[in-house]
C-alpha positions in Angstrom: -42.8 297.2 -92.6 -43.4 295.2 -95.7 -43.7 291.5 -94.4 -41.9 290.1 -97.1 -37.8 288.7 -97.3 -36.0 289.6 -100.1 -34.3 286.8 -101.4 -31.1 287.5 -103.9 -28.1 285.4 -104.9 -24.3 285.7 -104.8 -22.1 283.9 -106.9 -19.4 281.9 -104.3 -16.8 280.2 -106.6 -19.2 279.2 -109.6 -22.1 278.5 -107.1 -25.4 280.2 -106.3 -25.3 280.8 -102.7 -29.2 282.3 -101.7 -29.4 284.9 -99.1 -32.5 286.8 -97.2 -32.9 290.2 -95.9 -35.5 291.8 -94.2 -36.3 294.9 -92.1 -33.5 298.0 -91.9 -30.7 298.9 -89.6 -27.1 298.0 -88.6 -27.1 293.7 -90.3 -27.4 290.8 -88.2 -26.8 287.7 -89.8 -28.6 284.8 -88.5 -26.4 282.1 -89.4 -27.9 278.7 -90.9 -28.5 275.7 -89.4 -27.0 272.1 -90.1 -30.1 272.4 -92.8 -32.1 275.4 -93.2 -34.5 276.5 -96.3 -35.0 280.6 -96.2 -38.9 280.0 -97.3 -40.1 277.4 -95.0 -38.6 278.7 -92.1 -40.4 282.5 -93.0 -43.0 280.6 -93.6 -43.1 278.6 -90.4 -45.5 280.2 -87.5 -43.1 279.5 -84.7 -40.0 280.7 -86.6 -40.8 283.8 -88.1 -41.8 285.9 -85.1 -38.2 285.3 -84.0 -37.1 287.2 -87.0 -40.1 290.1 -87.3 -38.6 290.7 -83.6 -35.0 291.4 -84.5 -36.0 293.5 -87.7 -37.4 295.8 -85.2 -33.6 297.1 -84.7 -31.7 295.3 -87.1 -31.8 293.9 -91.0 -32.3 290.8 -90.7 -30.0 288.5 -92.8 -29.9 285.0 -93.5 -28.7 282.4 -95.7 -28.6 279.0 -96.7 -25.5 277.2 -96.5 -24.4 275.5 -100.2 -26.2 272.0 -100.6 -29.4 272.9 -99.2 -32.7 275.2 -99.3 -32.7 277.6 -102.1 -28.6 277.8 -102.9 -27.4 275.4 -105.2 -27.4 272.0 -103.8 -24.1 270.6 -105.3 -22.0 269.6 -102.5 -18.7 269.2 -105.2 -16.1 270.3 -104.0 -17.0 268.5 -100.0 -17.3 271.8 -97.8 -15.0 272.1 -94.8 -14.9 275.0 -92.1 -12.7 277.1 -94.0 -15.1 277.1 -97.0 -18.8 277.4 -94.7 -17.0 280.7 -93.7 -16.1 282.4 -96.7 -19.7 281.4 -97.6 -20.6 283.3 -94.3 -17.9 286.3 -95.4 -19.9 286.8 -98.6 -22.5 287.4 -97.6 -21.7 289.6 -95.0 -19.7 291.7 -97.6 -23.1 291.7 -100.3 -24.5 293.6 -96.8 -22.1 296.0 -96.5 -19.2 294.4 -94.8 -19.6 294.0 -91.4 -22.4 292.8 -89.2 -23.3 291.2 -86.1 -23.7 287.5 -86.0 -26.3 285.5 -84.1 -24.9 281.6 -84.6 -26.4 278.7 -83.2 -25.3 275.4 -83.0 -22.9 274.4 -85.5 -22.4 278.2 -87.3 -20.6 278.8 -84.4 -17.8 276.8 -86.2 -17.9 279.1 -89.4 -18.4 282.2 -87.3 -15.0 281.6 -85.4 -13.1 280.9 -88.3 -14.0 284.0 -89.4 -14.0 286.2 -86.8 -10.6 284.7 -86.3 -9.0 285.6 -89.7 -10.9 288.6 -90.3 -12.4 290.3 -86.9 -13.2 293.0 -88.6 -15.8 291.5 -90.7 -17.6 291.0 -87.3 -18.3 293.1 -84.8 -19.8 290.8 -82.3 -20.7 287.1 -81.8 -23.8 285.5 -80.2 -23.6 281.8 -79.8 -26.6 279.6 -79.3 -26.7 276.3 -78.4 -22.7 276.2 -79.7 -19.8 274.0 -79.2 -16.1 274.3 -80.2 -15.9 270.3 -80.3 -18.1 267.2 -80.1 -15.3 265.3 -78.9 -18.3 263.7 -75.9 -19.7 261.7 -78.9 -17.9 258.5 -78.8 -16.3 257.7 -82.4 -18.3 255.1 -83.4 -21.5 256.8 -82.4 -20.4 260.0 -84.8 -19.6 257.2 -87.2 -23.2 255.6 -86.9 -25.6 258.9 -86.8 -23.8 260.0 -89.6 -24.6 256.5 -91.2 -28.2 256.4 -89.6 -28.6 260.2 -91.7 -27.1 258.7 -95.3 -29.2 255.6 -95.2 -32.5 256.3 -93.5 -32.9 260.0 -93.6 -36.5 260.3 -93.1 -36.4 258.4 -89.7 -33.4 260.2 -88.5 -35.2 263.8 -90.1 -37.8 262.7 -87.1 -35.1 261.5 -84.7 -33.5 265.2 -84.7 -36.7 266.9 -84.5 -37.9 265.5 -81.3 -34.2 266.6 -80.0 -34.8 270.1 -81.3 -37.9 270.1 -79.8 -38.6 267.3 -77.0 -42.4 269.0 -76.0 -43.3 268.9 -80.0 -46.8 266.9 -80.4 -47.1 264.8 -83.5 -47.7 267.5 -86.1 -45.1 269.5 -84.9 -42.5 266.6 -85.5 -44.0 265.9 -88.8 -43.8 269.1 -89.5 -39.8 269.8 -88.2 -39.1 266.3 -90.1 -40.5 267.4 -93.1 -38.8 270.7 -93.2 -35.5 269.1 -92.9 -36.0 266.4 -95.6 -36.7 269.3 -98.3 -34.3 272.1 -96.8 -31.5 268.7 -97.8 -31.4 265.3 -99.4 -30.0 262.5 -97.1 -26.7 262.8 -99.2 -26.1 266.7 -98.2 -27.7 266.0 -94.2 -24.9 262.7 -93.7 -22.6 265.4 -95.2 -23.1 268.3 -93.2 -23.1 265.9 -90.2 -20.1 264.7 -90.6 -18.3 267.9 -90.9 -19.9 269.6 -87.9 -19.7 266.4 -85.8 -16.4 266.0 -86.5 -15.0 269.9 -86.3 -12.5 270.5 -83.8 -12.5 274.6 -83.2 -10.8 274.2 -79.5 -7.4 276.3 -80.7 -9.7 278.6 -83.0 -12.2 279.8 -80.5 -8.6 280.8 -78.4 -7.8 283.4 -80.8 -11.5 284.9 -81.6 -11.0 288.3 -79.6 -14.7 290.2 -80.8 -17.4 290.1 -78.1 -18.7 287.4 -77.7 -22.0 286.3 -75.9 -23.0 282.5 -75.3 -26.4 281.9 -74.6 -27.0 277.9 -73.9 -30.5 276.5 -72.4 -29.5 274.1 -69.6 -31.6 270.9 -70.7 -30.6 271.1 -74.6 -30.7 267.8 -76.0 -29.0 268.0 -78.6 -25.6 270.1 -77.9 -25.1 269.8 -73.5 -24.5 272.7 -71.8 -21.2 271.9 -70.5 -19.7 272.6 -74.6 -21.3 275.9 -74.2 -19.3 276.5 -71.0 -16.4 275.1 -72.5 -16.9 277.1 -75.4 -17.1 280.3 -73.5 -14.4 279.8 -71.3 -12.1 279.4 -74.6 -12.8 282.2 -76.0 -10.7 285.3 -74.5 -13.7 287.9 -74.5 -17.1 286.2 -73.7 -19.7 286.5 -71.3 -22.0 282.9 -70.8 -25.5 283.3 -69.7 -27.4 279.9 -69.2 -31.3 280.0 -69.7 -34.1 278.1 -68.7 -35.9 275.4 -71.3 -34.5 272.6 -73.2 
């Protein structure tokens, strides 16, 4: 297998939107982070294994949400859930329509909407590390990280990392910190967090009937376990496995 991605571009209302693809089989889309950028992260040692090992049975697909990596970063109109998953739609449909989705953290918002209003754009779900709401955040804490991210993103690029990753030695975080601040600008980051913060998908994830699997490591950091039980017990046709790690 070549061990190249093939990166290609959609048009999504006037907008380059950048997808990935790599190996063959039935699609699995690997939806985006709060900020992701498809060539650092295929370039990244500790990423890419992740994705050589699902391209052993699957095409591997991924994307980069409007506003950062390689799509266009022009965040005009503000995106909202609605939008983030008819970003997520199109490129499922410029893969053939239909394809599994592996969504962690806060694409599990995107990926309910859709699998909501079009189930049969998805044939099954696997939440990582997902929530249907933030509402444990305190108000005014949403308010100030989103503030924190506007005004000093290069500290709060560092601040995430070491929640991502709380065993990362020094280079690691620089590295994760680094990654962030070119996959977005602080403008697009405070933006992003803001929407996923404040996202309420409590009545959505009711009505998402496609299997659904919700996977959750028991000391994460950044998103508790408890919203991945809470997420899983919303949603009518899940099964939740907790792991081991942070």
């Amino acid at each position: 297998m070549a061990m190249e991605q093939e990166i290609r571009y959609l048009d999504f209302d006037g907008r380059r939107l950048a997808y990935s693809t790599y190996g063959e089989g039935p699609p699995l889309l690997v939806g985006p982070r709060w900020v992701s950028h498809l060539e650092e992260e295929w370039a990244d040692p500790d990423q890419r294994p992740f994705y050589l090992e699902l391209a052993r049975t699957h095409q591997v697909v991924r994307f980069d949400r409007l506003g950062c990596g390689l799509s266009d970063r022009v965040l005009e109109p503000r995106p909202t859930i609605e939008s983030e998953s008819r970003q997520l739609e199109a490129v499922i449909d410029a893969v053939g329509g239909r394809a599994a989705i592996f969504a962690s953290s806060c694409c599990c918002l995107a990926a309910s909407q859709l699998a909501m209003r079009d189930p049969l754009k998805v044939e099954r779900i696997v939440f990582f590390g997902a929530y249907a709401s933030r509402n444990d955040i305190p108000e005014a804490m949403r308010v100030s990280l989103v503030q924190f991210t506007r005004i000093n993103w290069g500290l709060a690029a560092q601040m995430f990392a070491s929640l991502f990753d709380p065993h990362a030695g020094g280079d690691e975080l620089q590295k994760y910190t680094r990654m962030q601040r070119r996959a977005a600008t602080a403008e697009a980051a405070s933006i992003f967090l803001e929407l996923d913060l404040n996202a309420d998908l409590r009545d959505v994830a009711a009505q998402v009937t496609v299997p659904a699997l919700v996977l959750h490591r028991r000391g994460d950091r950044t998103v508790p376990i408890a919203r991945g039980r809470e997420l899983a017990s919303l949603l009518p046709n899940a099964r939740f496995v907790p792991l081991g790690g942070d």
